[in-house]
TIGUNU-555976 format. One record per residue: x, y, z of N, C-alpha, C, CB in turn; residue number from 0. Coordinates in Angstrom, 3 decimals. Last residue first. Glycine has a CB too. Example, Ala and Ser with C-alpha at 12.3 -4.5 7.8 and 13.67 -1.06 7.14 Angstrom:
// TIGUNU-555976
<<12.850,-2.250,7.080>,<13.670,-1.060,7.140>,<12.900,0.030,7.870>,<14.084,-0.598,5.725>,1>
<<13.190,-5.690,7.800>,<12.300,-4.500,7.800>,<13.200,-3.300,7.800>,<11.308,-4.473,9.046>,0>
This chain:
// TIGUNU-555976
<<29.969,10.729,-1.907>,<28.367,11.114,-2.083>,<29.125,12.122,-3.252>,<27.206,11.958,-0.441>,165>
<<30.671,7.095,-1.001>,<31.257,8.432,-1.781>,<30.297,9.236,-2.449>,<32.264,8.092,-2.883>,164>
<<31.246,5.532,1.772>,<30.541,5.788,0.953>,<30.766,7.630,-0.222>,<29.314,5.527,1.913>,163>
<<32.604,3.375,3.839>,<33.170,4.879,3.168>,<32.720,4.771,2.210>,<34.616,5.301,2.947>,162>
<<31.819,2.088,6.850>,<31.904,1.969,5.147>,<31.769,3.241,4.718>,<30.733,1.059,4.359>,161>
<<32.895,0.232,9.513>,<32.321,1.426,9.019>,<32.532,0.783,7.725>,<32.965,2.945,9.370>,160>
<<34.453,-1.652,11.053>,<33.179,-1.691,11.933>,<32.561,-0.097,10.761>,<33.581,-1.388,14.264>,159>
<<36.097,-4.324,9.134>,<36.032,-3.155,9.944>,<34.163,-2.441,10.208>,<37.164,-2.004,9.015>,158>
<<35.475,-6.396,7.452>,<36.943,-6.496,8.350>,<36.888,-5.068,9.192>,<38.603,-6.577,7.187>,157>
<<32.742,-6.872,5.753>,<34.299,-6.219,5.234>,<35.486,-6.002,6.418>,<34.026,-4.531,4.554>,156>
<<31.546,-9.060,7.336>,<32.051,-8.963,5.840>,<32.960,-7.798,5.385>,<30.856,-8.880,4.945>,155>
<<31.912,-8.215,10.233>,<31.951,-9.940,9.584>,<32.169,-9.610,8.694>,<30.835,-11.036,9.470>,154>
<<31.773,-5.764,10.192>,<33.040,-6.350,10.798>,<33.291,-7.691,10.126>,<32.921,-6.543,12.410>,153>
<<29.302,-5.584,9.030>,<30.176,-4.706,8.356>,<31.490,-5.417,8.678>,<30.076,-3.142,8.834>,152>
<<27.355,-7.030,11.249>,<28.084,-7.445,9.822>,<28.789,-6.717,9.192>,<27.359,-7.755,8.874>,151>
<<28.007,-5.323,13.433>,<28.681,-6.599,13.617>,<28.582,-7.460,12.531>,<28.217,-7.274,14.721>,150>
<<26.792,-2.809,12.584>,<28.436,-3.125,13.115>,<28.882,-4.329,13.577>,<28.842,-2.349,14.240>,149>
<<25.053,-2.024,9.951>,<24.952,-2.753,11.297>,<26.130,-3.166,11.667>,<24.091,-3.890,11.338>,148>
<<24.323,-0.605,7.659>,<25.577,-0.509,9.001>,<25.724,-0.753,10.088>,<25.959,0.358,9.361>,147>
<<22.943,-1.202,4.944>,<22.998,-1.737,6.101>,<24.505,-1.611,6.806>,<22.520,-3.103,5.903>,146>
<<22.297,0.842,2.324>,<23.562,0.613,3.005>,<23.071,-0.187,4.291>,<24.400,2.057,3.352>,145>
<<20.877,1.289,-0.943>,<20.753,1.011,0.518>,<21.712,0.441,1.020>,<19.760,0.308,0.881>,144>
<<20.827,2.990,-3.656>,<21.597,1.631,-2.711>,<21.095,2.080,-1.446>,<23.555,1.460,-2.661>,143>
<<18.234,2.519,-5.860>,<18.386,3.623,-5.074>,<19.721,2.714,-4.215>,<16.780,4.206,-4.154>,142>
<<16.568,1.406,-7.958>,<17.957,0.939,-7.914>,<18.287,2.391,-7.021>,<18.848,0.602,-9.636>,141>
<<13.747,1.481,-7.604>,<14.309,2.763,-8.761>,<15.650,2.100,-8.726>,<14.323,4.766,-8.218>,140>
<<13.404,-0.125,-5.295>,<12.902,-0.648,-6.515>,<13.238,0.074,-7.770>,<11.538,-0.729,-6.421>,139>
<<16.631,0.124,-3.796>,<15.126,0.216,-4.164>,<14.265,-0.479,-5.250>,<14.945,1.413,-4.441>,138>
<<19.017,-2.481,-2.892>,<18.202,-1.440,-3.393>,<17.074,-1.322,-3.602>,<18.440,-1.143,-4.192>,137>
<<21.998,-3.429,-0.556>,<20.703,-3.646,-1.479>,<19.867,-2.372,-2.087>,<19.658,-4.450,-0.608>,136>
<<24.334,-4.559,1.628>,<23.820,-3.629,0.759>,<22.828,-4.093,-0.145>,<24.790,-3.081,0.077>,135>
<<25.140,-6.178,3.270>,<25.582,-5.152,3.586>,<24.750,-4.013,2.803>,<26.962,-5.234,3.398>,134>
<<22.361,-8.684,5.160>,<23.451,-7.749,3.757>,<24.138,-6.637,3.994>,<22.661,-7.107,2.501>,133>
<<21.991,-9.655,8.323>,<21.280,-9.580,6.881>,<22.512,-9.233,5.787>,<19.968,-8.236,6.851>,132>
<<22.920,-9.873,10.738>,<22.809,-10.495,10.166>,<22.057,-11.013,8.654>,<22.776,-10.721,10.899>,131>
<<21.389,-7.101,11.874>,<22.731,-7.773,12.104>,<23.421,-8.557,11.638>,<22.832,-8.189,12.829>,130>
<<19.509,-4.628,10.970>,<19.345,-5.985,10.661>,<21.233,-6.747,10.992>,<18.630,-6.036,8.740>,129>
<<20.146,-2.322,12.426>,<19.279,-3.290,12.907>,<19.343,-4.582,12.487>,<18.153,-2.947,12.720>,128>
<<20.690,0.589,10.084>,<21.213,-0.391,11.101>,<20.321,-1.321,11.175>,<21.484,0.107,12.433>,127>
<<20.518,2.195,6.924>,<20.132,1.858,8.255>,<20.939,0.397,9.095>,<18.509,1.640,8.069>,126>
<<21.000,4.699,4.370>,<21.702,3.541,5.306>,<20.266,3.422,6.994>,<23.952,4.421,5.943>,125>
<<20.846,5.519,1.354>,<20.119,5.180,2.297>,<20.665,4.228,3.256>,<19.077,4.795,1.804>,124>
<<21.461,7.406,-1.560>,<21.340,6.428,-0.976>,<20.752,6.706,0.492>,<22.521,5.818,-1.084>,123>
<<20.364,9.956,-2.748>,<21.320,9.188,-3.147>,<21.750,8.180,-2.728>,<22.053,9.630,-3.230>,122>
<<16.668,9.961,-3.163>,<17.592,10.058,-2.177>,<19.200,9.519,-2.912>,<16.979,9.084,-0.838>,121>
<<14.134,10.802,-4.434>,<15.521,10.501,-5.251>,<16.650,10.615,-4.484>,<15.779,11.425,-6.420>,120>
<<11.572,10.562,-3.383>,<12.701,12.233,-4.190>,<14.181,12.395,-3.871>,<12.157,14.000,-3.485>,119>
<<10.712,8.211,-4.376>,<10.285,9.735,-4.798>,<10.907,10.692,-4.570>,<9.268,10.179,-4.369>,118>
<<12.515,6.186,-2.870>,<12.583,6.613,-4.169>,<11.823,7.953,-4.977>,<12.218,5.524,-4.712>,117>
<<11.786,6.455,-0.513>,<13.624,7.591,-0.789>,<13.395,7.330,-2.440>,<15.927,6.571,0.074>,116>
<<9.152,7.050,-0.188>,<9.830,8.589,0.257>,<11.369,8.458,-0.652>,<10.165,8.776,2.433>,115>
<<9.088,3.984,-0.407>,<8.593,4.551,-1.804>,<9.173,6.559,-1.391>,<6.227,4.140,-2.048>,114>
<<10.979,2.505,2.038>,<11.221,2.520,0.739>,<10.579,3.616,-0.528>,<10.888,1.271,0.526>,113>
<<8.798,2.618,4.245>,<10.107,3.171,3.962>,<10.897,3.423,2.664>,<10.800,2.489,4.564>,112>
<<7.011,0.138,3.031>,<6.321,2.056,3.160>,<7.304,3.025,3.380>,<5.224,2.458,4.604>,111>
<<9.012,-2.251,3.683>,<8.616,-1.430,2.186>,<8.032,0.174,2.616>,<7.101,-2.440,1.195>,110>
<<10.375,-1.701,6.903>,<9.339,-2.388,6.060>,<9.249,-1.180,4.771>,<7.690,-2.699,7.044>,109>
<<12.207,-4.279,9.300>,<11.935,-2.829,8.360>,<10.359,-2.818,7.610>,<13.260,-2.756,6.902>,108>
<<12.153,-6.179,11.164>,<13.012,-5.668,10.655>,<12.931,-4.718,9.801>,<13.517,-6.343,10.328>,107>
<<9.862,-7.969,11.557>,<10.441,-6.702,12.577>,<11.613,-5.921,12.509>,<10.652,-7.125,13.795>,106>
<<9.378,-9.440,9.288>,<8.413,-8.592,8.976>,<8.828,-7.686,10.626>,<6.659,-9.452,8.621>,105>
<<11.925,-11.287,9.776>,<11.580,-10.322,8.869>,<11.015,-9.297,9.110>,<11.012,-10.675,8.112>,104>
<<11.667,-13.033,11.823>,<11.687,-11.871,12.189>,<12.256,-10.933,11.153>,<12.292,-11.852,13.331>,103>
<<11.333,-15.742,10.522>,<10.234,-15.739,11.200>,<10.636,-14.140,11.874>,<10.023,-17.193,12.246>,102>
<<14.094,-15.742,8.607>,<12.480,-15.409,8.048>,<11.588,-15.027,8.822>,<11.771,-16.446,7.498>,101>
<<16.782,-14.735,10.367>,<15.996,-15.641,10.249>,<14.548,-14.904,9.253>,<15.756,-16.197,11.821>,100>
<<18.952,-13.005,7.554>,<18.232,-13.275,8.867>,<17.121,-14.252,9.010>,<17.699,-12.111,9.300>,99>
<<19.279,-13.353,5.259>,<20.218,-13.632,5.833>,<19.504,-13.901,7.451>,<21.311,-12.521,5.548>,98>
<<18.003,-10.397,4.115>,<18.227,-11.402,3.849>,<19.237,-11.850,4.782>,<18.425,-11.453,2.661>,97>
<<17.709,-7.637,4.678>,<17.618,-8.026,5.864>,<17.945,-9.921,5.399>,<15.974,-7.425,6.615>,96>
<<18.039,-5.823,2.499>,<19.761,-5.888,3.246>,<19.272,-6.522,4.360>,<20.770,-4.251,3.723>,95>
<<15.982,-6.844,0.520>,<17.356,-7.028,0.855>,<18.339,-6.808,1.624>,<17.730,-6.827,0.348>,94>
<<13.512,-5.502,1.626>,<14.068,-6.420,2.197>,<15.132,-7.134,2.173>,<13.557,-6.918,2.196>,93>
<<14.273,-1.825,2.969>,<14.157,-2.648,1.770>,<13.968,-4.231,2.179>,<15.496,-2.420,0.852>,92>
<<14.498,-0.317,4.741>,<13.337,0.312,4.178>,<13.159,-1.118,2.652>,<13.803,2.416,3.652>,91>
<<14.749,-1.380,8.283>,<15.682,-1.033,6.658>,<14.266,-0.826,6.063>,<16.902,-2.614,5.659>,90>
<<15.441,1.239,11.061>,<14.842,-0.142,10.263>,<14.948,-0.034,8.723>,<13.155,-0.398,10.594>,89>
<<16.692,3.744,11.334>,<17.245,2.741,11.848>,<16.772,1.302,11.467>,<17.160,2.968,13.085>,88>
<<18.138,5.610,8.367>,<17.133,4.825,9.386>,<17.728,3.989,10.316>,<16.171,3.932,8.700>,87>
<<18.531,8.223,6.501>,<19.388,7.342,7.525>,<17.764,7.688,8.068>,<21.239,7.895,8.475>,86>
<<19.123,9.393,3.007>,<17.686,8.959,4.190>,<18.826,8.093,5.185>,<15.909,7.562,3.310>,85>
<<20.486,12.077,1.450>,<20.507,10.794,2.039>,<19.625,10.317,3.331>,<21.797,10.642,2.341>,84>
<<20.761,14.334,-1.202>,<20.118,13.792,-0.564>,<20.379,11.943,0.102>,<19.135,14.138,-1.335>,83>
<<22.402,17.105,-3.167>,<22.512,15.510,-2.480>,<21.832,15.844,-1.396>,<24.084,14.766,-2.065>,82>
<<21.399,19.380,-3.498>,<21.916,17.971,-4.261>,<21.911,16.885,-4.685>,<22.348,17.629,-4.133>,81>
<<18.091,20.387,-2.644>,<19.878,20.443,-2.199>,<19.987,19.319,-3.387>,<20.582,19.818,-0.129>,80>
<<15.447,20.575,-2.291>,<16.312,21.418,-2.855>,<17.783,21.324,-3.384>,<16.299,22.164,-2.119>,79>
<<14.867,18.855,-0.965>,<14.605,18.133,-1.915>,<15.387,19.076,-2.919>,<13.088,17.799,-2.096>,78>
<<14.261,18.439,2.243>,<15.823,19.164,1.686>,<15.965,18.541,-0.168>,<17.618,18.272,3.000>,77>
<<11.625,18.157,2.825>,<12.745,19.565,3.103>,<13.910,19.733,2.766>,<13.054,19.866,4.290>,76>
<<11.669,15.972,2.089>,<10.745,16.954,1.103>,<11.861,18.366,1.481>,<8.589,17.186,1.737>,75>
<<12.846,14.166,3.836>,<13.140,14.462,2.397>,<12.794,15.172,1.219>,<13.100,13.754,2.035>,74>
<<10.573,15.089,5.839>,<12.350,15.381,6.112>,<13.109,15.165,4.672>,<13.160,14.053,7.398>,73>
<<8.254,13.457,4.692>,<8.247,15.223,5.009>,<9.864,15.625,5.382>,<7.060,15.709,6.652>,72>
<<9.127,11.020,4.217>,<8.711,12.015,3.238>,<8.984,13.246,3.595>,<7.417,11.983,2.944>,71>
<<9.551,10.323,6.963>,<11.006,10.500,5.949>,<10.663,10.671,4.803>,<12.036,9.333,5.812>,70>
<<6.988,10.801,8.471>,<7.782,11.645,8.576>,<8.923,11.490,7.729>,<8.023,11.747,9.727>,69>
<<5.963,8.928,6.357>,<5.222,9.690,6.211>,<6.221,11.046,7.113>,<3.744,9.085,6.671>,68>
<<7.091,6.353,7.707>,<6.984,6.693,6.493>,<6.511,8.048,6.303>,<6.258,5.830,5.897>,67>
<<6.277,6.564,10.098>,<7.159,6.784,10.128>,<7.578,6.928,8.836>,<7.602,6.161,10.823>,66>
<<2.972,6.333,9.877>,<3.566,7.619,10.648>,<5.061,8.166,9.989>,<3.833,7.155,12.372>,65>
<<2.965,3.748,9.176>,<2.821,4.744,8.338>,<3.549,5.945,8.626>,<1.592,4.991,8.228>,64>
<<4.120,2.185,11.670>,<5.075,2.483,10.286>,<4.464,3.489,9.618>,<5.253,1.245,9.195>,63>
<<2.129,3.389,13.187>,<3.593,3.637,13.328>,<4.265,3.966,11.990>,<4.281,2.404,13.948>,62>
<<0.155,1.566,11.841>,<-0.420,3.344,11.549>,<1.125,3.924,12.546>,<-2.713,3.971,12.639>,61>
<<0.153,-1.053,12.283>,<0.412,-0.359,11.275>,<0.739,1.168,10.885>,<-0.357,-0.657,10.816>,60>
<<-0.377,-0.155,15.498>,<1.286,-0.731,14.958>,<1.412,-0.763,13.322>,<1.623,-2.586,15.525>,59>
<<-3.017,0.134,15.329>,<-1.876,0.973,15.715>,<-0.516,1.170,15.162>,<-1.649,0.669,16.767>,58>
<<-3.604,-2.684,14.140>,<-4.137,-0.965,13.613>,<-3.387,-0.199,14.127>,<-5.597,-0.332,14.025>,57>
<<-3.176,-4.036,16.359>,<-2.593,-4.125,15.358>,<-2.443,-2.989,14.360>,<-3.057,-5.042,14.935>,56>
<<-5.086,-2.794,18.554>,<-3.641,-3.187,18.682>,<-2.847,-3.338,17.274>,<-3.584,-4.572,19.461>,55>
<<-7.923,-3.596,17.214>,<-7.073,-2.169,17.617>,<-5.488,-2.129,17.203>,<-7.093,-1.957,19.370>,54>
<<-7.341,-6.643,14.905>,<-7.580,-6.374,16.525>,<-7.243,-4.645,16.379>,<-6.243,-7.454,17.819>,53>
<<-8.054,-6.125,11.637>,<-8.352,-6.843,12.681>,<-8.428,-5.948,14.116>,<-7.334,-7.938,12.685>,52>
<<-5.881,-4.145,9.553>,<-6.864,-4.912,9.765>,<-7.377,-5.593,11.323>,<-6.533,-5.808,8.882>,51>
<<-3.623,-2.928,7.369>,<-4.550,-2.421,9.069>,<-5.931,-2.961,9.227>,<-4.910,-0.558,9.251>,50>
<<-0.907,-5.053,6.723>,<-2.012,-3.891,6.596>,<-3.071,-3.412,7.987>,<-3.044,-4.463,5.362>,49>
<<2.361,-5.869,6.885>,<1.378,-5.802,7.371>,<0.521,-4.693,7.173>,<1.606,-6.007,8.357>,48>
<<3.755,-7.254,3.825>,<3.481,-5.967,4.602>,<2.172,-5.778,5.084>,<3.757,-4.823,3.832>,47>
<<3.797,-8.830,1.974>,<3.524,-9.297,2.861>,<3.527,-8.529,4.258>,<4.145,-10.202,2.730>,46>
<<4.521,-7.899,-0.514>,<3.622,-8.209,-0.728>,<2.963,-8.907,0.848>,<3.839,-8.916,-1.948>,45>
<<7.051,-5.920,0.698>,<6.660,-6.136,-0.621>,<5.156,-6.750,-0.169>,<7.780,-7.186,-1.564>,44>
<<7.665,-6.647,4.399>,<8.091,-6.508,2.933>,<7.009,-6.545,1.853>,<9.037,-7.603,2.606>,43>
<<7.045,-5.395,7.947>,<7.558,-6.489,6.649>,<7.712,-5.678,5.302>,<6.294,-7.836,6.299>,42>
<<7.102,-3.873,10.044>,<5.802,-4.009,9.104>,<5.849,-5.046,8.281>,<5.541,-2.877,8.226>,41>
<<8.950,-1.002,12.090>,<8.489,-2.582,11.150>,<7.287,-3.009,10.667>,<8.665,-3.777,11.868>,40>
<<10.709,2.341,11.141>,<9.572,0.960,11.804>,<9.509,-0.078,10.859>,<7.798,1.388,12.052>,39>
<<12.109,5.361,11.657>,<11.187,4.061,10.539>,<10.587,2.795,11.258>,<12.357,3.229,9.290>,38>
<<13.681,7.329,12.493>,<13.643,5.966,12.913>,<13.184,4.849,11.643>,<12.588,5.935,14.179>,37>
<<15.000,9.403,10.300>,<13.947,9.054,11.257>,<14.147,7.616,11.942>,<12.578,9.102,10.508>,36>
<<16.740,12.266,8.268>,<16.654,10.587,9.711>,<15.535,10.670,10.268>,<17.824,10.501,11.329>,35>
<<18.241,13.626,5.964>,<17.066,13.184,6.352>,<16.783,11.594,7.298>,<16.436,13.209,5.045>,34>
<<20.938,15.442,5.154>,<20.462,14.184,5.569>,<19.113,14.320,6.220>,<21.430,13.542,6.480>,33>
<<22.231,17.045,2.497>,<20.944,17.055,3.146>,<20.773,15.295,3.278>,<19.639,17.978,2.121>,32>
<<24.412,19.404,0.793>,<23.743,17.629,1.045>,<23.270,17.613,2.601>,<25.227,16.092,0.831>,31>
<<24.635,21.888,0.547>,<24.907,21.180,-1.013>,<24.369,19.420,-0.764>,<27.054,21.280,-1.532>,30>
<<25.039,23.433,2.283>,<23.826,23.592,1.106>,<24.128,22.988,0.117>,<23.481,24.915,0.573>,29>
<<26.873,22.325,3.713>,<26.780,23.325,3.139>,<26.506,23.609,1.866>,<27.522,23.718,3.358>,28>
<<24.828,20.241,4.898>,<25.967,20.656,5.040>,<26.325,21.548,3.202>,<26.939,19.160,5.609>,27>
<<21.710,19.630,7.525>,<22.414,20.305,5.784>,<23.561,20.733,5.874>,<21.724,21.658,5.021>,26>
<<19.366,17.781,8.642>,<20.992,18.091,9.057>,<21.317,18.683,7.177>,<22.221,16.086,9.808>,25>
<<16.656,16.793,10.354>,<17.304,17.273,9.136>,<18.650,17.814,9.244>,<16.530,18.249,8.557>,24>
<<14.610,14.825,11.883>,<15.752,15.126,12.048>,<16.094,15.624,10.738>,<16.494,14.123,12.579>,23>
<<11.717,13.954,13.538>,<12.273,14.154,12.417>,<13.829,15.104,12.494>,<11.117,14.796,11.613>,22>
<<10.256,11.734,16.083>,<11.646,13.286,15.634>,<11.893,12.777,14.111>,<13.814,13.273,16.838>,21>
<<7.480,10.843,17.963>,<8.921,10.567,17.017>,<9.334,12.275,16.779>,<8.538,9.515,15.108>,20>
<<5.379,11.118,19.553>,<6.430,11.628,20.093>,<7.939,11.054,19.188>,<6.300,11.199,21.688>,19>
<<3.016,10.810,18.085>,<3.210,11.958,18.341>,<4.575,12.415,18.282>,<2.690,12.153,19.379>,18>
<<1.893,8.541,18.790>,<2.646,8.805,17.847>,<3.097,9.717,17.428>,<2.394,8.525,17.208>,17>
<<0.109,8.381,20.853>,<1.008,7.862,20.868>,<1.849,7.737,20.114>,<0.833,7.232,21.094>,16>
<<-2.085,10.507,20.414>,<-1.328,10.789,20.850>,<-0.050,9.990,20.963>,<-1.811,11.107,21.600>,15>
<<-2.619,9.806,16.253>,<-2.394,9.613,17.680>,<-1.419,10.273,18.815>,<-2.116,8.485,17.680>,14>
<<-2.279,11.227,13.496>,<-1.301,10.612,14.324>,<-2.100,10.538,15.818>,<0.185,11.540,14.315>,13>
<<-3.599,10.170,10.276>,<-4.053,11.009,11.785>,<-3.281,10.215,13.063>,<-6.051,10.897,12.118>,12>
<<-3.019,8.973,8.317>,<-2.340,9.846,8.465>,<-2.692,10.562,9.697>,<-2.329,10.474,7.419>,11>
<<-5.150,7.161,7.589>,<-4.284,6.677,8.074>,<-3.062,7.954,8.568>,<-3.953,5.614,7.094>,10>
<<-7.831,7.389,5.704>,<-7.077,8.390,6.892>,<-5.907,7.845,7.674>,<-8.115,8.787,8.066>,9>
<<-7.064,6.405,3.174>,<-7.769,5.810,4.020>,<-7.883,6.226,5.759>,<-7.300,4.588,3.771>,8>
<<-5.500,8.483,1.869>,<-6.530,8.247,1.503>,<-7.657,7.299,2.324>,<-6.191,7.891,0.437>,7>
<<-2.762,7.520,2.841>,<-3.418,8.897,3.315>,<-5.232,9.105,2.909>,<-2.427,10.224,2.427>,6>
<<-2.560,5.353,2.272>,<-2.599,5.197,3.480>,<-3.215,6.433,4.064>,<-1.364,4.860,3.934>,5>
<<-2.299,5.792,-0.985>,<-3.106,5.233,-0.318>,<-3.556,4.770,0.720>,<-3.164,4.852,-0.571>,4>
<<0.506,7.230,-0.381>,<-1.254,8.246,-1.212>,<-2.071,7.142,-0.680>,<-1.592,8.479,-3.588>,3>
<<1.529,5.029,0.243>,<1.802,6.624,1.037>,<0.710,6.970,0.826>,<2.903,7.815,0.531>,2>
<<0.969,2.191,-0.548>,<1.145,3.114,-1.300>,<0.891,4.288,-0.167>,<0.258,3.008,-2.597>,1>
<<0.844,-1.167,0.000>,<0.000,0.000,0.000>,<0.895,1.238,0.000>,<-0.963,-0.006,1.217>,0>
């Protein structure tokens, strides 16, 4: 389901319990613009949890929306600049969570992260969390996504960072 189509089903009315995320914008000298939020879980592609059934669950969809919906509005604000980069902490793709068990996929990131960095064309995208997933993967536009989770970066490239060239 689709940003426009979460907003279309009012899904965009934040609760007091959702209230209390941060959008974060950082610009270095007016030439690249980081955009951070947390992001949230939900799962992947065709198996992304929707808002159905118990309250409780309805909530926990309407997070991830939330959180989707703030790394639109933080990538809208710096849509001006150059360069653009989304930092999360849940991955927005399901490739860089491969590797991990299956049965905690869908708490590891989720797609509604993904459609903000391809609409306005982030130059890439790093998040943490998945420990045991990929180092790297992409959007559905071929956007890279960076997983910097510090205990696979160490396992597959021999040091705890990655020198990305914006």
């Amino acid at each position: 389901m689709s940003v426009e189509e979460n907003l279309a089903l009012g899904l965009h009315r934040s609760p007091p319990f959702a209230r209390r995320g941060r959008i974060d914008v950082f610009v270095f000298d007016k030439r690249l613009g980081v955009a951070g939020v947390k992001g949230f879980c939900g799962g992947f592609d065709q198996a992304t949890l929707e808002p159905w059934g118990e309250e409780i669950l309805k909530r926990f969809v309407l997070e991830a929306v939330n959180e989707s919906l703030k790394l639109e509005t933080a990538l809208a604000r710096i849509r001006g600049l150059e360069r653009r980069i989304a930092l999360l902490h849940y991955s927005p793709v399901h490739a860089t969570i491969e590797g991990e068990m299956p049965e905690i996929a869908p708490f590891l990131g989720c797609s509604r992260l993904e459609e903000p960095i391809d609409k306005f064309a982030a130059v890439f995208a790093v998040h943490g969390h998945a420990h045991h997933g990929q180092v790297e993967g992409r959007t559905a536009r071929g956007i890279p996504v960076y997983n910097a989770a510090m205990e696979l970066l160490l396992e597959r490239l021999g040091r705890s960072y990655r020198v990305v060239e914006v």
